[in-house]
N, C-alpha and C positions, 0 to 999 in steps of 0.2 A: 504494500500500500504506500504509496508515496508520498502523499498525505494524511495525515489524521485529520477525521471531521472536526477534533474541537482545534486543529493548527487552522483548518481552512476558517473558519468562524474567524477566526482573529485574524487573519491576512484580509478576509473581507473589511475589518475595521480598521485596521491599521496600513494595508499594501503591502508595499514594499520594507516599507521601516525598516531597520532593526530591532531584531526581537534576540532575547537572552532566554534559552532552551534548554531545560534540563534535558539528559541525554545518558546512553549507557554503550560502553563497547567491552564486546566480548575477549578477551584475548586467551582462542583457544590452543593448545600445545597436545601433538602427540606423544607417543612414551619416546620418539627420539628428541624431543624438546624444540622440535618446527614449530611456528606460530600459523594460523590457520589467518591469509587477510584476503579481503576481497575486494576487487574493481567494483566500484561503483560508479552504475549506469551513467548519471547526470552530468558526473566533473570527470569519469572517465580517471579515476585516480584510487591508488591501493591504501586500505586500512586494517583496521582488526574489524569486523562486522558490529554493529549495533544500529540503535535509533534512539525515537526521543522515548520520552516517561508519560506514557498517556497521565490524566487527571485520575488521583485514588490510586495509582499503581505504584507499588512498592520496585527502587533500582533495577532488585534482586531476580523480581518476576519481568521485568520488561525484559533484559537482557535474553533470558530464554526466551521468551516470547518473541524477541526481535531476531535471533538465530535460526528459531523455529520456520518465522515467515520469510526470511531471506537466503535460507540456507537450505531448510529441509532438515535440521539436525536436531538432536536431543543433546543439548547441555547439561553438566553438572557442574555450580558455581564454586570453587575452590575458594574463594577470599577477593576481598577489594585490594586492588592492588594502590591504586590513590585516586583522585577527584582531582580532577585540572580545568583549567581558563585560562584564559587571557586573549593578549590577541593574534596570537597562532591559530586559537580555534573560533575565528571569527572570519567568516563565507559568505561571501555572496554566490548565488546559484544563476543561471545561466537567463532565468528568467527575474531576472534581478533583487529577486528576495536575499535582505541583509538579514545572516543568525548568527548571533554568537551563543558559541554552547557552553555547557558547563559537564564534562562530561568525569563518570564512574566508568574507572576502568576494572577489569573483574577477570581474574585467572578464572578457568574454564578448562573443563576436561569435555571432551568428546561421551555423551554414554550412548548412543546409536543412530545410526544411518550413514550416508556418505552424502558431504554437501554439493546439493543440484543446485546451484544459481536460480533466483524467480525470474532473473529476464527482465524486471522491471527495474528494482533497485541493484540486483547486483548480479554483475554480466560475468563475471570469471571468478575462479579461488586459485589459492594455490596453498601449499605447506612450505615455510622459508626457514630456513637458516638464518642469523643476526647477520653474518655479513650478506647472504643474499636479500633478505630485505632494505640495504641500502644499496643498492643496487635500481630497487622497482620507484616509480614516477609514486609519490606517496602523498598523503594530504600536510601539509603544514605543521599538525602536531603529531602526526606517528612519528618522526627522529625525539622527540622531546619526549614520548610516553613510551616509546617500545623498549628504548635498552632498559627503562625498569620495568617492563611487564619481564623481559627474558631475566632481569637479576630474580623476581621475585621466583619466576617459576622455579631457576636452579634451585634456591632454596627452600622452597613449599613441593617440591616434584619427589614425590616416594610410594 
């Protein structure tokens, strides 16, 4: 879904504006310690999967929830790995809506399926290594959030 009904409510009243978004990204790792990131459709650029935090929805369940719809995968949340902002994670989209997020990132284990892309939000995955994920076209804050999602995993992965 590429918008939620209560984002689109508030783009009808506000446009283009910028808007400050809560938000969750999964950062999921196999037992070799790859981090699971995916193209997304819009900016056409690689991250850890997630989205925002509908209204009432607890981090913890969006994230699975957002994995779920974009991925086809069943998650198991491992820990918050930390909460970021600023203005790295502030985007304008192609149809010129300004967001700044405020995004929960959250180690994640794989518990079943293999991720299918929706085709809507997100066109490719891949499993990467830390030095092959700088290598890949990435959004603005995954250099700044990734090398500590891999520190956390080294040491929360058993």
């Amino acid at each position: 879904m590429p918008m939620s009904p209560f984002l689109a409510r508030l783009r009808e009243k506000v446009g283009s504006e910028l808007l400050m978004l809560p938000s969750v990204a999964g950062f999921v790792f196999d037992d070799a310690g790859r981090l699971l990131v995916a193209r997304h459709g819009d900016v056409r650029l690689w991250a850890a999967p997630g989205g925002g935090v509908d209204p009432d929805e607890r981090p913890q369940d969006a994230v699975v929830r957002e994995l779920r719809e974009e991925l086809g995968i069943e998650i198991a949340v491992r820990g918050l790995i930390g909460v970021y902002g600023g203005p790295e994670f502030r985007t304008t989209y192609p149809n010129g809506h300004q967001v700044g997020y405020v995004i929960a990132g959250y180690g994640c284990a794989l518990v079943s399926g293999a991720p299918e892309p929706d085709g809507v939000e997100i066109n490719d995955y891949r499993w990467v290594s830390e030095p092959e994920l700088a290598e890949l076209r990435t959004t603005s804050w995954t250099p700044r959030v990734a090398p500590e999602a891999f520190t956390w995993w080294r040491e929360h992965a058993s």
